[in-house]
C-alpha positions in Angstrom: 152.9 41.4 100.4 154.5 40.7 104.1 152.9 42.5 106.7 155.1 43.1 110.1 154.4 41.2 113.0 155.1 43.4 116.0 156.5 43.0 119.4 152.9 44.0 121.4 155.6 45.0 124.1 158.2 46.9 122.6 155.5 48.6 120.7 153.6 49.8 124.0 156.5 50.6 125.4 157.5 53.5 122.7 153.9 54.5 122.5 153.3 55.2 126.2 156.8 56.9 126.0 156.1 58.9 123.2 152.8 59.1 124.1 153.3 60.9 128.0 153.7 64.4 128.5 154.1 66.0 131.9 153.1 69.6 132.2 154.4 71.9 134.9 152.8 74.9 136.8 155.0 78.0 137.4 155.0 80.4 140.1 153.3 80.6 144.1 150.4 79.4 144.6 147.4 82.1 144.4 146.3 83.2 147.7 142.8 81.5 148.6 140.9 84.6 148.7 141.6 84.9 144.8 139.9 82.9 142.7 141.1 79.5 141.8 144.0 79.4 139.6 143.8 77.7 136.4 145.6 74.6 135.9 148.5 74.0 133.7 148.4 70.5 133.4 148.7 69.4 130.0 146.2 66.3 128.8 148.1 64.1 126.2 146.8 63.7 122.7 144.9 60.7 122.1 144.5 58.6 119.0 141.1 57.2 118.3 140.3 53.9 120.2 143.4 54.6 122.5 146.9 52.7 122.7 146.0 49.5 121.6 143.9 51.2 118.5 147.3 53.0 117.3 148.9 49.7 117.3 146.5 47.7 115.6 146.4 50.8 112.7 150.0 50.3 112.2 150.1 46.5 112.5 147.2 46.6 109.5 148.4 49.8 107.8 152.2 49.4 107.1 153.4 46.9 104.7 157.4 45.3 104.4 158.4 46.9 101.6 160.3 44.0 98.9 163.7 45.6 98.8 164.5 45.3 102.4 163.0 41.8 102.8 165.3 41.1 99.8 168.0 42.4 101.7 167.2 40.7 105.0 166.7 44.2 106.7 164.5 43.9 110.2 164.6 46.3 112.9 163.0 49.2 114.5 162.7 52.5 112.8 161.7 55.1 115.2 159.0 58.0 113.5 158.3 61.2 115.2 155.6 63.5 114.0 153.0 66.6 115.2 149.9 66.3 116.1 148.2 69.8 115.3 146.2 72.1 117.4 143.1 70.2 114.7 144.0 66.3 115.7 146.0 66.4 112.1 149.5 64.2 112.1 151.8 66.8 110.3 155.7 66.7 110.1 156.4 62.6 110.1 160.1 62.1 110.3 162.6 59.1 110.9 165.0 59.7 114.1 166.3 56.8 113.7 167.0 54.9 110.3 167.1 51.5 109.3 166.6 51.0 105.7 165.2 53.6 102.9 162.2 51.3 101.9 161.5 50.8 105.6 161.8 54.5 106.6 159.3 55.2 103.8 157.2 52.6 104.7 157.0 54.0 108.6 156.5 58.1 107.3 153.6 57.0 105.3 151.8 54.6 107.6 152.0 58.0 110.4 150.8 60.3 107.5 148.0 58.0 106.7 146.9 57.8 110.9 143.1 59.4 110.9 143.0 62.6 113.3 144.2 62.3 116.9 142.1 64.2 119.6 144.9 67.0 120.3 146.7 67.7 123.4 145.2 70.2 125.8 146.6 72.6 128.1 144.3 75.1 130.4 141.7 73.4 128.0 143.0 75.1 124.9 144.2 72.7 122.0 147.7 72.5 121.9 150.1 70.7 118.9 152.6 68.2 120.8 155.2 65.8 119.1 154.9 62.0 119.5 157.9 59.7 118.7 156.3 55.6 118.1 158.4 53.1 117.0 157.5 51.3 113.4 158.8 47.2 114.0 159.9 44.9 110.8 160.1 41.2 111.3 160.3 39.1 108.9 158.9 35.6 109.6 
């Protein structure tokens, strides 16, 4: 079986994409004799080992399926999925498609990702959506 070999850059590039979330505060500011408000920043979810750990799960996880090497099928297909309130990758979906096999392929390598440390806002766990690309290259 072919395993992917994968573009370190274009791959960091869609994680950190998919990967930031900005959060936003509404409203004045409290007056100073209140007490200090609680910030609404929201903390990203993190997979285990960071950035460079999600990409060397998928580079060793996902394999090139043999009907779209037969068929001379390489590309990009872009997966978006939720990470629960609990870490758990739920939901994992193709935006955009390439090939069936390859689609598959991409779904089941983000269902198979351990739990992620979940995103956090006022320091309550919080599910968020991440969107990584899945690369194909045949060498």
């Amino acid at each position: 079986m072919i395993r992917f070999t994968r573009s370190l850059s274009g791959i960091l590039t869609g994680a950190f994409a998919g990967l930031l979330l900005a959060g936003c505060a509404e409203g004045a500011e409290a007056p100073k004799e209140e007490a200090p408000e609680t910030s609404s920043e929201v903390i990203s979810a993190e997979f285990p080992g960071g950035a460079a750990a999600v990409i060397s799960f998928i580079a060793g996880e996902v394999s090139y399926p043999e009907s779209a090497k037969a068929d001379g099928v390489e590309g990009k297909v872009f997966v978006e999925f939720t990470i629960s309130e609990t870490g758990a990758v739920t939901n994992a979906h193709v935006l955009e498609s390439l090939h069936p096999a390859l689609d598959s392929a991409a779904v089941a390598t983000a269902m198979a990702m351990p739990n992620w440390a979940p995103a956090t806002k006022e320091g309550k766990a919080i599910s968020t959506t991440i969107t990584l690309p899945v690369l194909f290259r045949m060498d």
